[in-house]
N, C-alpha and C positions, 0 to 999 in steps of 0.2 A: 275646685273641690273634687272632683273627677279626675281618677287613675286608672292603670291599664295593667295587665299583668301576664303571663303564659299560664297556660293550664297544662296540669299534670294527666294527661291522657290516663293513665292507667285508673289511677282513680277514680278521676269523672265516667267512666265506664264500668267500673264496678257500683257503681252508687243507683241515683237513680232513675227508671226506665223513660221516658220522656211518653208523654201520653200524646204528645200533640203530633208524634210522627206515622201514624196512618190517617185514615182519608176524614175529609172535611166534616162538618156537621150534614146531616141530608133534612130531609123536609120535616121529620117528625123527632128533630134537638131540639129544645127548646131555646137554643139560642140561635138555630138558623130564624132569620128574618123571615116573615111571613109563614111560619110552619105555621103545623096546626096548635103545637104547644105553645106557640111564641110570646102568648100574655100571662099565661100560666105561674102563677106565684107574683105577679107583676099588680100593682107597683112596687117596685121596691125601695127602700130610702136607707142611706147610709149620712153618717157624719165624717166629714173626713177635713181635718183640720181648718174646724171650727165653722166650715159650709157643710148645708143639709143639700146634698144632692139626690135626685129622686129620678127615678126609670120608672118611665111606662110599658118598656120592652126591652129587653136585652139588646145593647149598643151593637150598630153592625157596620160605623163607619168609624175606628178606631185609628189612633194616632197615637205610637208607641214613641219613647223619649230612650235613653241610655238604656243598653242593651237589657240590663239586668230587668230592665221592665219588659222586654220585648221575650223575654225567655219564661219569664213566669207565665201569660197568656199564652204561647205555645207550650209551655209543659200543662197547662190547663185544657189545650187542643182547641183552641182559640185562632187557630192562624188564620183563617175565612172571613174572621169581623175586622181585620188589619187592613188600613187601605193605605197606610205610609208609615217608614219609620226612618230615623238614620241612621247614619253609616257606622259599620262597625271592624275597623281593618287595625286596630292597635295592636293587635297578635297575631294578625297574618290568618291565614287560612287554617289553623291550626287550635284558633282561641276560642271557639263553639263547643259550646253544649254537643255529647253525641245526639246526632238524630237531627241538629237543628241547622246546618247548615243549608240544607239545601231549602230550607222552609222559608230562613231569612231572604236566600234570593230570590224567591218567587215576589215577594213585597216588595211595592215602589218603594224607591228610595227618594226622600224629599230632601235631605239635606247631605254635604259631601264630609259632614265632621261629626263627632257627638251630640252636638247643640240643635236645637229647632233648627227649622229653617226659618230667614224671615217673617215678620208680620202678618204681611200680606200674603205669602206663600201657607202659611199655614190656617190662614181664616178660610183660602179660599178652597180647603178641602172638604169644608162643611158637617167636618167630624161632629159626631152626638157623642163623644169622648176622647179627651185626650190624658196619658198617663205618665208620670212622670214620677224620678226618683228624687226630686228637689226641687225644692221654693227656686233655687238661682236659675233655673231655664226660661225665666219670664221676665226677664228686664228689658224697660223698652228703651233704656241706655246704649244697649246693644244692636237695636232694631228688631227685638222679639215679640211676639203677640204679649199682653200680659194675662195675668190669668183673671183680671178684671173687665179684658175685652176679649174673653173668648168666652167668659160666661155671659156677656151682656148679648153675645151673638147666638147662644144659646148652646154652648158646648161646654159642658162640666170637664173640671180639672181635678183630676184622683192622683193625690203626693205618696207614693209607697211610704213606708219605714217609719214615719211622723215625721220625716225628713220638712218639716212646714218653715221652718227657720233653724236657726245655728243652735238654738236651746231644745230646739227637739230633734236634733241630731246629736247631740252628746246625752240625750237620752235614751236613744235605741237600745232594745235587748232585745234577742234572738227571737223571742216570742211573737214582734212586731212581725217579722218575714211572714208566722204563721197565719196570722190575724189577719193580714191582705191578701194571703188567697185565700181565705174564706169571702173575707166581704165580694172582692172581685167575682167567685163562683156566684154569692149570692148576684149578684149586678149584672151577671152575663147568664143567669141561669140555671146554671151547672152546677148546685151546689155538692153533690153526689160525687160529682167528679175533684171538685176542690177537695173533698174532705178525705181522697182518697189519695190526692196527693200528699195532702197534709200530714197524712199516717203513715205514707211511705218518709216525710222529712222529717218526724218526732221517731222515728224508729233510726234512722240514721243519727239523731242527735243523742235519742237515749245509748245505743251501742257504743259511741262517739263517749260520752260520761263513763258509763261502766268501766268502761279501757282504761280510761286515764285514774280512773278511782285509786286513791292511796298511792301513785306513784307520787316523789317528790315533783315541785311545779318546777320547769324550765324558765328561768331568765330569762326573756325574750325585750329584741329591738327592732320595733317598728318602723321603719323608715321609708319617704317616696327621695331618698340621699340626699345632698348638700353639703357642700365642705365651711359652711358657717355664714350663717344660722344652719342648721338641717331641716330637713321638714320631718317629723317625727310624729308619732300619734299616741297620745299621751293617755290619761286612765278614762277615760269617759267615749262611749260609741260604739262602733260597730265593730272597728278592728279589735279594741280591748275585749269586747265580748267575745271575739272571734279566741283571743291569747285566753281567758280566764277557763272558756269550756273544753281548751283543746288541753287543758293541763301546763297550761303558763303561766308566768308571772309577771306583768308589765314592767320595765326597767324604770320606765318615768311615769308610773303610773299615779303619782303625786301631781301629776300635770292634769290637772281637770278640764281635757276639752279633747278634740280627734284628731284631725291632720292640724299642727302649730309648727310654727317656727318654735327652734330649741336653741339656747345660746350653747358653743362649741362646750363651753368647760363645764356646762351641764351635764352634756352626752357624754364626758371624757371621764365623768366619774362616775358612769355606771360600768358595770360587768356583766354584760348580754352574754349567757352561756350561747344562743344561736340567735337570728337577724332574718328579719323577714325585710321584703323587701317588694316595693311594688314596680310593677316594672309594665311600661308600656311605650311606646313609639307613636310619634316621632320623641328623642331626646336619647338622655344615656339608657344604655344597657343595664339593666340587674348588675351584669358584673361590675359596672363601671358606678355604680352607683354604690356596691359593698364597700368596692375598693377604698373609696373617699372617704367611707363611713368608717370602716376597719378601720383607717388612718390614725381620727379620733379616737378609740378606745385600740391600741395596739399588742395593748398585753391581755385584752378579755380573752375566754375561750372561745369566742364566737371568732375574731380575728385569726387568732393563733390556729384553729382547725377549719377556718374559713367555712365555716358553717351557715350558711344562707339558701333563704327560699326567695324564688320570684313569686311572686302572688298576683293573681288575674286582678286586676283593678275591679273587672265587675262584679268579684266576691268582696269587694270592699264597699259594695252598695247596695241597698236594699235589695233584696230579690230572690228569686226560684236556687239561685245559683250560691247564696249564703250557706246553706246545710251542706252543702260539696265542698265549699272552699275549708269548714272547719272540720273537713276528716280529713281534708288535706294538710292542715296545718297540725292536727293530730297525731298524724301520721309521721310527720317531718319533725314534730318534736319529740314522740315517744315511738320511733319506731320500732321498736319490741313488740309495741301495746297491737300491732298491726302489721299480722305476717304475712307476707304474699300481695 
């Protein structure tokens, strides 16, 4: 369910400022462990799909999951309760948030891919939280902790997005990104600070509507490619939410669900004015991924002007990184709406 994409430097640098790239929390945050504020507001209790999780102190031995979670707690300036996260090399040195690179390498790395690490590697960090963008990172199919034995161990499990199963993932709207760092600021403390992230990402989002306002919608095809079935992402989720506020129009937006396999003669009879495209390694290139796709619709405009965006796979997942990804995609669809 996890894709990878390049980021458009220019923009993710125009948008917005990362809170978590000066120095750590000191003794009197209330979310450094042991400060004097540390119980302050505490306990606190959140519902988070369908478990009452509850904090007697802001969590200070954190286990971050796929990037998009690891970015929101450091744009929240969180990186000091981080004691593991994995790896995040699908775009090279180049796929970071400004500000966060260097934040990522100071955190151990427990695992060499996207995915937890092991079972037992991950119980025996003794996290008081671990965070995650989806239900699928706990199957113990795979040898992964479940999220039934890491609460019995006494480590609560916090799902971004409602991502909690497949139905509450073709139910994401943009509003969910905003909603998690709130609760998060509440859960870590910070709510001061959450809520001023929060006003810097509805201010990007409202700018982001205004622009596109009354322009006609763009056609748009969503694709991680395939020369048949395709893997395409149809009316329901994060990416379509991503197409409808950037001033798009879903091509298969009649397809009620997010990343699906599409049968070829499906796709052959839409007409994508432009094609997004997710793009991450290892595998094909963006380019090599339009290529296949353009193949199937040969005479759209999207083919015919080879009109294509790569898109970071982690704006395609819950997270800090969602309100950047759809000025990006804004930008790419109406760039008029957004000079310079």
């Amino acid at each position: 369910m996890r894709r990878s994409g390049r980021v458009v430097g220019a923009l993710l640098a125009a948008a917005l400022v990362v809170t978590g790239c000066g120095s750590g929390p000191g003794d009197d945050d209330p979310a450094a462990p042991g400060g004097a504020e540390a119980a302050a507001g505490f306990p606190v209790t959140v519902t988070n799909c369908g478990r009452t999780l509850t904090f007697d102190a802001p969590p200070s031995r954190v286990v971050t999951g796929y990037q998009p979670v690891l970015e929101t707690l450091l744009a929240l300036g969180l990186q000091d309760r981080i004691v593991g996260r994995v790896n995040f090399s699908e775009n090279g040195p180049d796929g970071f948030l400004p500000g966060q690179k260097e934040l990522y390498e100071r955190i151990p790395q427990l695992s060499d891919s996207i995915a937890f690490p092991a079972r037992e590697v991950l119980l025996a960090q003794d996290a008081d939280l671990v965070i995650s963008e989806g239900w699928y990172n706990f199957e113990a199919s795979r040898g992964e902790a479940t999220i039934d034995e890491l609460t019995a161990a006494g480590t609560p499990v916090f799902l971004t997005g409602g991502w909690c199963d497949d139905a509450g993932q073709r139910k994401f709207q943009l509003a969910d990104t905003l909603r998690d760092v709130r609760e998060l600021g509440r859960i870590f403390g910070v709510p001061e600070r959450a809520e001023q992230v929060v006003a810097e990402m509805q201010k990007i989002l409202d700018e982001v509507r205004a622009a596109v306002a009354g322009r006609p919608a763009v056609p748009v095809l969503a694709t991680d490619g395939g020369a048949g079935p395709v893997r395409a992402y149809g009316g329901a989720g994060l990416t379509q939410q991503l197409i409808e506020a950037a001033g798009g129009v879903n091509v298969l937006a009649g397809v009620r669900d997010d990343l699906i396999e599409v049968g070829v003669e499906q796709v052959a009879a839409t007409e994508p004015t432009a094609i997004i495209v997710t793009d991450y390694l290892p595998g094909p290139t963006a380019a090599e991924k339009f290529a296949t796709v353009a193949a199937i619709v040969p005479e759209s405009p999207a083919a015919k002007d080879k009109r294509y965006l790569p898109l970071p796979a982690a704006g395609q997942h819950p997270g800090y990184r969602n309100i950047l990804t759809l000025r990006q995609v804004a930008a790419f669809l109406h760039p008029d709406a957004f000079p310079g």
